[in-house]
C-alpha positions in Angstrom: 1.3 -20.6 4.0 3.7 -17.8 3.3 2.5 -14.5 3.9 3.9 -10.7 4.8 3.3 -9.4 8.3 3.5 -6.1 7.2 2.1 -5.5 3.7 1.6 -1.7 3.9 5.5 -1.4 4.6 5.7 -2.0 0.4 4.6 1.3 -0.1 8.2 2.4 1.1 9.4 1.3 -2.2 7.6 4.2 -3.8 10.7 5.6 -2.6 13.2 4.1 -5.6 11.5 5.7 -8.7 11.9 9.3 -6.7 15.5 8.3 -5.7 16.4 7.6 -9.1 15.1 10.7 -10.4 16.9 12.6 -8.2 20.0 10.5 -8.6 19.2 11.9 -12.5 19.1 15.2 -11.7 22.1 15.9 -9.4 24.0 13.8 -12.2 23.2 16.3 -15.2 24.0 18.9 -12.2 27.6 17.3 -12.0 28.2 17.0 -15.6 27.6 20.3 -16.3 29.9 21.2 -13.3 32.2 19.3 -15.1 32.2 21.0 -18.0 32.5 24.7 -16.9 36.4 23.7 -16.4 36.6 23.4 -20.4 36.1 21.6 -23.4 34.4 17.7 -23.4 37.6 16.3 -24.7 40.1 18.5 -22.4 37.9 17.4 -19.2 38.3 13.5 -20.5 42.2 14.0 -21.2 42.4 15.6 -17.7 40.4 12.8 -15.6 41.2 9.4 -17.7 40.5 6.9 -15.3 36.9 8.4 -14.2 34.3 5.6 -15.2 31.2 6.3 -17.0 29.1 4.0 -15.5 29.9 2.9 -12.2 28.2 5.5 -10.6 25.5 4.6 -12.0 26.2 0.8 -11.5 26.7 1.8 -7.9 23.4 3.3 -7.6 21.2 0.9 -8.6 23.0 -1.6 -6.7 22.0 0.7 -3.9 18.6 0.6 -4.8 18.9 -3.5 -5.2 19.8 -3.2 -1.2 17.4 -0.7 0.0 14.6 -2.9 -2.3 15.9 -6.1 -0.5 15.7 -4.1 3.1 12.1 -3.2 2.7 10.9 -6.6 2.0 13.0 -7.6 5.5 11.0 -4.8 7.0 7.8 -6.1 5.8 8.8 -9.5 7.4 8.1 -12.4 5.2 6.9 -15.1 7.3 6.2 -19.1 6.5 3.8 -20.6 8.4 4.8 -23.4 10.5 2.1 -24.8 12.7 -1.8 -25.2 11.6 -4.4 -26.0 14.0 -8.5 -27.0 13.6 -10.8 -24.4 15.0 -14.5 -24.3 14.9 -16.0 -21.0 14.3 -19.7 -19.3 13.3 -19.4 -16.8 10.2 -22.1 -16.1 7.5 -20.8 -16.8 4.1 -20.7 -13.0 1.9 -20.1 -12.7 -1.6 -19.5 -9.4 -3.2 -20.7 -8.7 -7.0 -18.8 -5.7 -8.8 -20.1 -4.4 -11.7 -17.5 -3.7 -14.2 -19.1 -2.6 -17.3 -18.0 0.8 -19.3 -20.9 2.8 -17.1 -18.9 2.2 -14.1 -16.2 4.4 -16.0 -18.6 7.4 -15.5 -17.0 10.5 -13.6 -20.6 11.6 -11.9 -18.9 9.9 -9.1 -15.1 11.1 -8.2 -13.1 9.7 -9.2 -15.4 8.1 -11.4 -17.9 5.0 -10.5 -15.9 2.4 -11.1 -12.7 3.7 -8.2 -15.4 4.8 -5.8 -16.8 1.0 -5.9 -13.9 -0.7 -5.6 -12.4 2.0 -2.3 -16.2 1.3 -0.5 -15.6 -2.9 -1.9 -12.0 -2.9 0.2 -13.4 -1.2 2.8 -16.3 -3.4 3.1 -14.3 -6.2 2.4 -12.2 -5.1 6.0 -15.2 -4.8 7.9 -16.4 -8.3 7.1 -13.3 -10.4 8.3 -15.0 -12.5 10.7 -17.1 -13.6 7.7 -16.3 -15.6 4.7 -15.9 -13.3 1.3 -16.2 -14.0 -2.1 -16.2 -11.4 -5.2 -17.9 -11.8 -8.6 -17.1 -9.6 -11.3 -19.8 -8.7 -14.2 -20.9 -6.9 -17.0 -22.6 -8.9 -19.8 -21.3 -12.0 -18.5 -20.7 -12.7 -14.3 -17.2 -14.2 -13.1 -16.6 -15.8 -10.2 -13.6 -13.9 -9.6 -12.5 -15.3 -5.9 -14.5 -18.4 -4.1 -15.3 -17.9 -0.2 -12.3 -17.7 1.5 -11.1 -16.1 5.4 -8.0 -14.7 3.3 -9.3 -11.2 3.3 -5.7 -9.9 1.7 -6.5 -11.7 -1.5 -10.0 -10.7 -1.9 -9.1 -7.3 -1.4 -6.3 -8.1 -4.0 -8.6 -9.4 -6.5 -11.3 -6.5 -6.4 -8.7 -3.7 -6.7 -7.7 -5.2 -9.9 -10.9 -5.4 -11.0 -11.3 -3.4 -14.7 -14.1 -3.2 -17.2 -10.6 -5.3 -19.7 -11.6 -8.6 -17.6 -15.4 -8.7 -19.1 -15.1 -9.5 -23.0 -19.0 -8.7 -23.6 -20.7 -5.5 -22.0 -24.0 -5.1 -20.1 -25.0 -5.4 -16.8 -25.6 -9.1 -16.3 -27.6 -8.7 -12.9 -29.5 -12.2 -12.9 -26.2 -14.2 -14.0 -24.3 -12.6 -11.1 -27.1 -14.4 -8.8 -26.7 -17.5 -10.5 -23.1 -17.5 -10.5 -23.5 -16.2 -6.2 -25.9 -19.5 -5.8 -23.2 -21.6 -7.6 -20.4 -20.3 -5.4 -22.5 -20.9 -2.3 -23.0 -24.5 -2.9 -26.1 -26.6 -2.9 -25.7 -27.8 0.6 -25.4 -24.4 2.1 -29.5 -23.4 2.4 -29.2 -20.3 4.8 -26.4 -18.0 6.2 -26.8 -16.4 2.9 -25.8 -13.2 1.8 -24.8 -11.6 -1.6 -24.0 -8.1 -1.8 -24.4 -6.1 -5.2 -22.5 -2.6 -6.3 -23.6 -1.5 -9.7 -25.5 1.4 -11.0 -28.1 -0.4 -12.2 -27.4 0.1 -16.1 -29.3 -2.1 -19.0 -32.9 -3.2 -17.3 -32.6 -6.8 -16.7 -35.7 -8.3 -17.0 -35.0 -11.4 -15.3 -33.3 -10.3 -12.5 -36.3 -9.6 -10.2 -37.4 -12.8 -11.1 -34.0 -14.6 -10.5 -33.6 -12.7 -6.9 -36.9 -13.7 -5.9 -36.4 -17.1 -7.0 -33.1 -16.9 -4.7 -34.4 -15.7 -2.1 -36.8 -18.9 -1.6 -33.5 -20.3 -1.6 -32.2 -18.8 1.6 -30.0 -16.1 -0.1 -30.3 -12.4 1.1 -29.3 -9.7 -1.6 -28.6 -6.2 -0.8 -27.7 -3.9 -3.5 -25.0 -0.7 -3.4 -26.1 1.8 -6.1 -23.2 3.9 -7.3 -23.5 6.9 -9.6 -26.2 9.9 -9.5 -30.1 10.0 -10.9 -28.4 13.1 -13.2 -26.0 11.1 -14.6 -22.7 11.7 -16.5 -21.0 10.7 -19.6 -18.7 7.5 -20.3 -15.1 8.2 -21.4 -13.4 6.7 -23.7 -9.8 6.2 -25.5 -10.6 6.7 -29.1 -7.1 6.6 -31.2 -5.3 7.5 -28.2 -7.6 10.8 -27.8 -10.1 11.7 -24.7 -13.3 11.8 -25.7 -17.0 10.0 -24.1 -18.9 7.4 -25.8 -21.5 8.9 -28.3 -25.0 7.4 -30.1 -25.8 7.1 -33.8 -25.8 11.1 -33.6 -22.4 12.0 -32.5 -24.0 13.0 -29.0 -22.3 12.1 -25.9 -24.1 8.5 -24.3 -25.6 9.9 -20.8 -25.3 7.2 -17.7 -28.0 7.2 -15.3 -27.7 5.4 -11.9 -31.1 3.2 -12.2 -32.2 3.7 -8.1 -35.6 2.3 -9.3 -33.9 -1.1 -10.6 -31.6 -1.7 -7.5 -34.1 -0.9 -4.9 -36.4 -3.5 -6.4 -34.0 -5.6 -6.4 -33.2 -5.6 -2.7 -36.8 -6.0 -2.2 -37.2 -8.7 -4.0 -34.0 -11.1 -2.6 -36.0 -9.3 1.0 -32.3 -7.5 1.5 -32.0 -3.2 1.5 -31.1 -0.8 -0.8 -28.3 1.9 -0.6 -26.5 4.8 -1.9 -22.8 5.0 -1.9 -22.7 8.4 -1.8 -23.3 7.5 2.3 -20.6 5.7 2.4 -19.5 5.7 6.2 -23.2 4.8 6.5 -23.6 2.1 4.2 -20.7 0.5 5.7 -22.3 0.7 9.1 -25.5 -0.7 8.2 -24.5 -3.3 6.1 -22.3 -4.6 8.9 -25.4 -4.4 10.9 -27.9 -6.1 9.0 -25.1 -9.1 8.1 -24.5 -9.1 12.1 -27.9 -10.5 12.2 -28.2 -13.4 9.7 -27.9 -16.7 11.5 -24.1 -17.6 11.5 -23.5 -21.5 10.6 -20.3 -23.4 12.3 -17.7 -24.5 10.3 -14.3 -25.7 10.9 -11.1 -23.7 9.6 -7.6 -25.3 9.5 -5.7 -22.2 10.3 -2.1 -21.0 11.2 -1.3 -20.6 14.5 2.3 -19.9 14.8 4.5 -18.4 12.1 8.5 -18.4 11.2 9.8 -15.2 10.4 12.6 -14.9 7.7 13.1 -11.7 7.4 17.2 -11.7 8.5 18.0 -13.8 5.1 17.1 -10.0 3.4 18.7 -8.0 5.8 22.2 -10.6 5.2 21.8 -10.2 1.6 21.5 -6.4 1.8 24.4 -6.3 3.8 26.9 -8.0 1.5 25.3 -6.0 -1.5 26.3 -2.7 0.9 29.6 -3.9 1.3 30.0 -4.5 -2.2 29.0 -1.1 -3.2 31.4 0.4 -0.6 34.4 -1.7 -1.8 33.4 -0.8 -5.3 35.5 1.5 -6.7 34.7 4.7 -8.7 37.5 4.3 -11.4 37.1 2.8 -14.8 37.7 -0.8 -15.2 39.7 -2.2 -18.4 37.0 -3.6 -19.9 35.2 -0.2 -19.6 35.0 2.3 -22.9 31.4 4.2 -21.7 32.1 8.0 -21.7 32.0 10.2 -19.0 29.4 12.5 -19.8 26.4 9.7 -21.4 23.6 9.3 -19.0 
């Protein structure tokens, strides 16, 4: 298994597209140093052999070296020795409605962002536990089966956009099906599917369907995102802002549906929540999933890893040394004038 010890050391490459625009700025700064000693073509005749590239050349192999560093510093790491362990864990799925309500700004940023931060912070206080996701909106999508690799999951439901559901709605009792699918016939308790919607588009079946899961052994608690006064969904219309309006020209109002997600809970005999309580939510959850009956399972796992990261740090090395040996003079081949960017 190959993996990074230190994902969150990425974020340093946030660091290039700032680099570069500063590299852009101090070289308009030069040229029009440059030119306070004359004329374009006087300032050419007097400094013939300055390139117009390789300064920039030189930069952006820079950049190839510092990029190279940082994925040394993250350590990149290849598993090299897997062991069987035996270990008790409930089995968690997460369903995260995607549908154009979610895009609602009632919520900051909007519905759909506050879901998925409370999803990967949920998704973090889980490991221990094995997580699935399900995406849905008309139509429900098994978007990650139950795994331990909480890195992926939490990759998978940041992605998550209302682009990956081709019909819209709010598919609640598919979502269950597609949860007692992933689950797997032989798994009868240990049970527990967690749903973050607001509720939108009354699905008759669902209570039904959760009640019917329940019997089944499945537990369903539902996350209710979005406020009972509501807010208006955005969209892009010809590349202008505007929200999504009825027959009339009015703007579409989104309600969060608190009646239609607490029954829900009830029925799969789970709890409702707001996610306005975050912090709480989070607490609770982990509380009431604490107490299912865990199942043992085995897990083939990694025990020792080899780190690699010294390959990078060569290759950034001979890339420095390159640069510095790199002269700033125009080549031959070279006709690129001076004072382009």
């Amino acid at each position: 298994m190959f993996r990074f010890e230190h994902l969150d050391h990425f974020y340093a490459l946030l660091l290039i597209p700032a680099l570069t625009l500063f590299f852009i700025l101090m070289r308009r700064k030069r040229l029009k140093a440059l030119l306070r000693f004359g004329e374009t073509e006087l300032v050419k005749q007097l400094m013939p052999q300055v390139s117009g590239i390789k300064h920039q050349f030189k930069f952006g192999v820079l950049m190839l070296a510092f990029a190279l560093l940082v994925i040394a510093w993250a350590n990149p790491q290849l598993g090299t020795k897997r062991e069987k362990a035996k270990r008790r864990a409930s089995d968690v799925i997460v369903a995260l409605d995607i549908s154009n309500s979610m895009l609602s700004d009632d919520v900051k940023p909007n519905r759909l962002e506050r879901a998925k931060a409370f999803t990967l912070d949920l998704v973090n206080a889980l490991k221990g536990e094995r997580v699935g996701s399900i995406v849905f909106a008309g139509n429900a999508y098994l978007q990650m089966p139950l795994t331990t690799d909480y890195a992926a999951a939490a990759m998978f439901l940041k992605s998550a956009n209302p682009n990956q559901a081709p019909t819209q709605g709010t598919a609640l009792s598919e979502a269950i099906d597609v949860a007692e699918r992933a689950f797997g016939e032989k798994v009868k308790n240990n049970k527990v599917l967690i749903i973050i919607s607001d509720g939108e588009d009354h699905d008759s079946e669902a209570i039904a369907r959760a009640k019917e899961a329940k019997d089944n052994g499945l537990l369903i608690f539902t996350v209710g995102v979005g406020t009972t006064e509501g807010g208006f969904m955005p969209i892009d219309f010809g590349g202008v802002a505007d929200y999504k309006r009825d027959e009339k020209g009015q703007p579409i109002k989104t309600i969060l549906n608190e009646k239609m997600m607490q029954d829900l809970a009830a029925a799969g005999d789970g709890e409702y929540f707001n996610i306005a309580t975050t912090r709480g939510v989070l607490e609770a959850l982990q509380n009431r999933i604490e107490k299912v009956e865990k199942r043992e399972m085995e897990v083939r796992s990694f025990s020792e890893y080899e780190s690699y990261f010294q390959y990078f740090v060569f290759f950034a090395l001979l890339i420095l040394v390159w640069e510095f040996m790199m002269p700033y003079r125009k080549s031959n081949w070279e006709e690129r004038d001076i004072f382009k960017i």
